[in-house]
N, C-alpha and C positions, 0 to 999 in steps of 0.2 A: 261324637257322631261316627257312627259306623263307615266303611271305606264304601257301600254299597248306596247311603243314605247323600254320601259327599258327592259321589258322583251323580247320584240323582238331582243336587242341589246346586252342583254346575251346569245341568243339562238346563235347566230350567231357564228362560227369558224373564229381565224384568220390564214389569212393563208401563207406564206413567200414562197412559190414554185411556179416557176411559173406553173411546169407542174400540181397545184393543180385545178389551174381557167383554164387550159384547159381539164383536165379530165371534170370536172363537164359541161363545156360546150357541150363536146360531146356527154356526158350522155344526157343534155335537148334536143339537134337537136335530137340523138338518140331514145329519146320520144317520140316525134314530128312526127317521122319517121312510129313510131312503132305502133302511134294513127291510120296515113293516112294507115295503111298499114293494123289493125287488124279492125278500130272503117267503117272509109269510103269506105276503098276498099274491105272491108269482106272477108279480106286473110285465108285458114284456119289456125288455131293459136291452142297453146295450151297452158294452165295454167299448171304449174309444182312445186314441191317444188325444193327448193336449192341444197338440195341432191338429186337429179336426174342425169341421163344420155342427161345434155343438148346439149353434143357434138352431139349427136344421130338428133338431130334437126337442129346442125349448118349446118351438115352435108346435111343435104334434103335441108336447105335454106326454115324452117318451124318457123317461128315468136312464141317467148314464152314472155310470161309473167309469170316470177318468183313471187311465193308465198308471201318470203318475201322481194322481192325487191317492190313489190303491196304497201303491209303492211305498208314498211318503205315510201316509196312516200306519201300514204295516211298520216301516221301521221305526215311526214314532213309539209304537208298541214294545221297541224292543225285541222283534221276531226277526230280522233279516237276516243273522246267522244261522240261527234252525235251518232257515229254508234254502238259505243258498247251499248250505253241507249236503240235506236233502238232495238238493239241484243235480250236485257234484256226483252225490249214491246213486241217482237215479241213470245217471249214463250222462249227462249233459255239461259239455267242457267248463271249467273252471274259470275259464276267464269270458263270460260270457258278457254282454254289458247290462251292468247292476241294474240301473233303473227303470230299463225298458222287463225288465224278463223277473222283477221280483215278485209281481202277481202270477205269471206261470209257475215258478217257485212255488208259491200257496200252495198254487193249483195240480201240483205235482206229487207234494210232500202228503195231499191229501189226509192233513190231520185237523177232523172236525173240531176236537178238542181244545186246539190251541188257535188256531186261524178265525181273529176277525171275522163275526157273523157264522161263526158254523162252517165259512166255505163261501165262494159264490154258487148261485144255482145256474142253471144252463142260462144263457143272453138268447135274444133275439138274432144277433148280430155282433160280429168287432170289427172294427174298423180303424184303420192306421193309414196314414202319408207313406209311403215308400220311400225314405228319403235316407236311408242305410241299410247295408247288406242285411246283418239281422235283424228287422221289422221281419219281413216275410216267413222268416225262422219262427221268431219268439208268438208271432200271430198265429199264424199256423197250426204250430203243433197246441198253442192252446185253445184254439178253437175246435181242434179236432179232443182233444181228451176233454172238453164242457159238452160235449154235442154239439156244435154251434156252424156257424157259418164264417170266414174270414171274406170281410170287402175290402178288398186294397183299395185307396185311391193312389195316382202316379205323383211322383213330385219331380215334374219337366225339367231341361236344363235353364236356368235363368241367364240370357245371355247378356241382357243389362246390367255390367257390374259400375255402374255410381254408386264411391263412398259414401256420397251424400245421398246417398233415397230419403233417408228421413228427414228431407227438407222438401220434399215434395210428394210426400207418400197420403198426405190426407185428400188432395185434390188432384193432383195428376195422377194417383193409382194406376190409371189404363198404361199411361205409358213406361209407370218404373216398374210395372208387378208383367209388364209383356201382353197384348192381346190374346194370342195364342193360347199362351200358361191360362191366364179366365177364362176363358171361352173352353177349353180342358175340363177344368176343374168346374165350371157351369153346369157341364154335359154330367159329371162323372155324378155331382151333387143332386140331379133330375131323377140318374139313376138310382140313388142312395133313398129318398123319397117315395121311390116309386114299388122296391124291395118293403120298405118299410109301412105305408100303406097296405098292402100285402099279406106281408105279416103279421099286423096288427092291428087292423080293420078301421086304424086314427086317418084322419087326413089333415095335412098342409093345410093351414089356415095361412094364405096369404096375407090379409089385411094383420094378423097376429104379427106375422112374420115381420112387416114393414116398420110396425109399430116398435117391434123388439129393437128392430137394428135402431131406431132411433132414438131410442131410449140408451142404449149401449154410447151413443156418442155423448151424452149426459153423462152417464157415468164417466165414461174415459177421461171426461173433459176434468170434473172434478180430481181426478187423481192426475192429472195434465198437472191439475195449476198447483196442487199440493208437492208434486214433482220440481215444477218450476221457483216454488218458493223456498224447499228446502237447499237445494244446490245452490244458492244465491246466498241461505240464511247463517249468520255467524254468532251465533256456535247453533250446532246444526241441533235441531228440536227432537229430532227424531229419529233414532241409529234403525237401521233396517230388519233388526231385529222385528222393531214393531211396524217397518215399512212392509213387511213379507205379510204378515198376517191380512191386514188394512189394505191390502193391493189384492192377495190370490184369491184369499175366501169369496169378495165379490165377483172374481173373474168369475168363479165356477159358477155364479148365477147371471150374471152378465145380462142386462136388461132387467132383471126384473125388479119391482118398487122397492125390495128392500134395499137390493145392488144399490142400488139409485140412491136410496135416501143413504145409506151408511157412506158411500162413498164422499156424497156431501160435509156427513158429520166428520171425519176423517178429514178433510180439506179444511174445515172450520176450526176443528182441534189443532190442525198444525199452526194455521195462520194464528192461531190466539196465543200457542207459546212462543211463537218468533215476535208477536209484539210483546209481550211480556220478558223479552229476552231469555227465555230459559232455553236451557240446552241437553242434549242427552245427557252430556256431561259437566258436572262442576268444573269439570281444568281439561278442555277441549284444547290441544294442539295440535296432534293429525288427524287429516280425514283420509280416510283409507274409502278404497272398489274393494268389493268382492264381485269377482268374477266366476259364474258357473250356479250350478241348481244350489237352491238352500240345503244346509245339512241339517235335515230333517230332524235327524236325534240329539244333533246339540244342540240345540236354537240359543242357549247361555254361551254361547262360544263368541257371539258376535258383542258382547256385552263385557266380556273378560278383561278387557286393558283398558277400556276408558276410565275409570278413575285413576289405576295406578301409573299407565303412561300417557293420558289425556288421547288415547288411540279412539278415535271414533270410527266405526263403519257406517258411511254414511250414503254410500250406494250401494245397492244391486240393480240389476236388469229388471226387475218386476215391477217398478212401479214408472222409473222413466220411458220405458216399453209401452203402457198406455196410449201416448200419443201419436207416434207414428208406428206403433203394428196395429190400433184397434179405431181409431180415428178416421171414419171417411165422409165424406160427401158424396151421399148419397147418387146426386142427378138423376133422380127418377131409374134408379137399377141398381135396387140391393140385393140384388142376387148376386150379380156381376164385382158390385163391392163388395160383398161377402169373400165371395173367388179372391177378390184380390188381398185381402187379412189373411186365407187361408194359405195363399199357393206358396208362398214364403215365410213364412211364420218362424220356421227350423232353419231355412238357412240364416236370415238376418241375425238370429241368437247366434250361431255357431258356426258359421262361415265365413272366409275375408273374400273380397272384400267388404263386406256388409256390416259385419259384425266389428273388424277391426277399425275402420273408418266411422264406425256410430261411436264407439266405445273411446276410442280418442278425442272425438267430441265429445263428450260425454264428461271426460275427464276433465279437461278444460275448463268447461261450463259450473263443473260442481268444486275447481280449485283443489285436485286431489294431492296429496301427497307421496302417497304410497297406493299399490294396488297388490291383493292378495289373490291368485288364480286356481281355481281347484281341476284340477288332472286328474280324474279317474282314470287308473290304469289300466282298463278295460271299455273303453268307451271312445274308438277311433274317433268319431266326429269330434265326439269337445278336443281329442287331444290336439287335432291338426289346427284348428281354429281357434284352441285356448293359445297356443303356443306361435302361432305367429301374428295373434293380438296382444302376447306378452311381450311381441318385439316391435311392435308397433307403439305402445306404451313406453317400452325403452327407448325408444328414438324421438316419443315426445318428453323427454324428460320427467316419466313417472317409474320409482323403483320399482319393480316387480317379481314378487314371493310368490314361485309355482309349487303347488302341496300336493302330494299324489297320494288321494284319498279319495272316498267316495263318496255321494250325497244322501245313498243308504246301506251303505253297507258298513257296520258298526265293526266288525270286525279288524278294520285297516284302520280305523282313530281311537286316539286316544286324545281325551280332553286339555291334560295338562301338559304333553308334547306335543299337540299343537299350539297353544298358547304360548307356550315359550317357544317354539321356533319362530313363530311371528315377531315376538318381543327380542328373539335374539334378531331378526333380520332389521328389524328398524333400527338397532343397536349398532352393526354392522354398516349400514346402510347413511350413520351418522343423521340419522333421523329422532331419536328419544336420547 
């Protein structure tokens, strides 16, 4: 096997679900869909980040292309160095942060020939949380080189810091997510609406609207309980290899019937290996966190040490994140509950106290062993918040392996020194 053919057959996830080769299928037709629909039919569309109000879209039946779902495509493709070198030629500093700015990258490098789709064509609109210095940057300047429009929304100070929110975030929302902060992000979401409307002569289907969010708490609920059973289950059914696909691909449709139904079949498929006792692994004896975005381009990376050192990764953020970031009760104002999934989305992932206090429970609850944290060198928020949830971790008695790489930029990993530096730290750590 060729050096180029090896590495291509480390990257690769394996995967024992079957609902895992039908998520991923419907994501590429859904590609597919989403090319004819933004690239040839010149639908209006808009670019958004992750933490946005993309119900607000389902809602009008208005085509997004997510930030970092761009990002992660692009470097599953193997493009991320082209463009970030690109980045660097074009005037734009080196240490930029990777995931937000690898779609400007594209969009800079302006090469039809190799970019995904040809290129994007002009949005409607983008739109991003203000919730780091460079959003406004990375928006910005690419909305102005697409032709485009940049909508900021704010992300207020959150002065409620309860470790514990996520023990009261599906039905107190008003009070752990702040009045103020909703009622903000209400106004700002009225506006967002009312631009797009406007622009695109769709209107806000209310009764759709109500109907989505409550559909979304069906799905969430399913990957709740699929959450809930594998942290519990011994030997864990499912490493997050295949929990990342099975969680995100439905995010991105969130509400609607397929969301809904896979996410079901995805919850059925776990519970029937945990009674069957099967486990990711033949000789499960760690269960390892990953902490931080998936890496896109390795996805075989999470899969590497379970047989030879019984290492399983048996968390990430994506799937136990279901229930207290997307989960609400309604009370007759899903607008308002909308506001409140939205106005924090980014810091609970990536800030303490929110993020280190979820995460130590979290640990707990799923009996971790070890946790591995990824530190992009270039990406201020994860660093401040990965690192003083790595100390949070060390004081609840979980070792913790901080890796300074990125989640797409291929250029800072390498497969097989990564893998052995995890295998040497569990080693170290008197762990394997």
């Amino acid at each position: 096997m060729s050096a180029d053919a090896q590495t291509s057959a480390n990257q690769r996830s394996r995967k024992t679900l079957a609902c895992t080769g039908e998520a991923t299928a419907y994501q590429k037709a859904f590609g597919a869909d989403l090319r004819r629909r933004v690239v040839e039919e010149r639908e209006p569309y808009a670019i958004v980040q992750a933490d946005t109000p993309h119900e607000i879209f389902h809602a009008m039946d208005i085509p997004i292309v997510t930030n970092q779902w761009w990002s992660a495509y692009i470097s599953a493709k193997q493009l991320s160095t082209r463009y970030f070198d690109k980045l660097v030629e074009a005037g734009y500093p080196a240490n930029s942060c990777k995931y937000c700015s690898l779609g400007l990258a594209c969009t800079v490098a302006n090469e039809p020939e190799t970019a995904p789709w040809g290129g994007l064509p002009t949005p409607t609109v983008l739109v991003a949380r203000l919730t780091c210095d460079c959003i406004q940057q990375v928006f910005g300047q690419w909305a102005h080189l697409l032709g485009s429009e940049f909508f900021p929304m704010e992300a207020p100070a959150w002065v409620d810091k309860d470790p514990r929110w996520f023990a009261h975030a599906r039905d107190e929302w008003m009070r752990v997510y702040q009045p103020d902060r909703i009622a903000q992000m209400v106004r700002e979401m009225g506006e967002l609406i009312a631009l797009l409307e406007n622009r695109t002569g769709r209107r806000f289907d209310e009764a759709r609207f109500h109907h989505l969010m409550e559909q979304i708490n069906v799905q969430e609920g399913y990957i709740w309980e699929a959450a809930q059973a594998i942290g519990t289950a011994r030997p864990c059914p499912v490493s997050i290899a295949e929990q990342m696909p099975n969680t995100m691909i439905p995010q991105w449709h969130r509400g609607s019937d397929w969301a809904v139904a896979h996410a079901k079949k995805f919850r059925d498929e776990v519970q029937a290996k945990i009674a069957a006792g099967e486990g990711a692994s033949t000789n499960e004896k760690l269960r390892l966190m990953w902490i931080g975005a998936g890496v896109w381009h390795d996805p075989g990376f999470y899969q590497a040490l379970e047989e030879s050192l019984g290492a399983v990764f048996v968390w990430s953020m994506y799937m136990p994140f279901a229930g207290p970031a997307y989960i609400r009760d309604l009370q007759g104002r899903p607008m308002e509950a909308l506001a409140s999934r939205v106005a924090s989305m980014n810091e609970t992932l990536h800030l303490p106290p929110w993020m280190s206090g979820w995460m130590t429970s979290e640990a707990e609850r799923c009996g971790i062993d070890a946790a591995v944290v990824l530190l992009p060198p270039d990406n201020r928020l994860s660093q401040s918040g990965n690192k003083i949830t790595a100390q949070a971790l060390e004081a609840a008695g979980v070792p913790v392996l901080m890796i300074d790489a990125d989640m797409v930029d291929a250029r800072v990993w390498d497969h097989d020194r990564m893998v052995g530096m995890v295998a040497q730290f569990l080693h170290a750590r008197g762990l394997a």
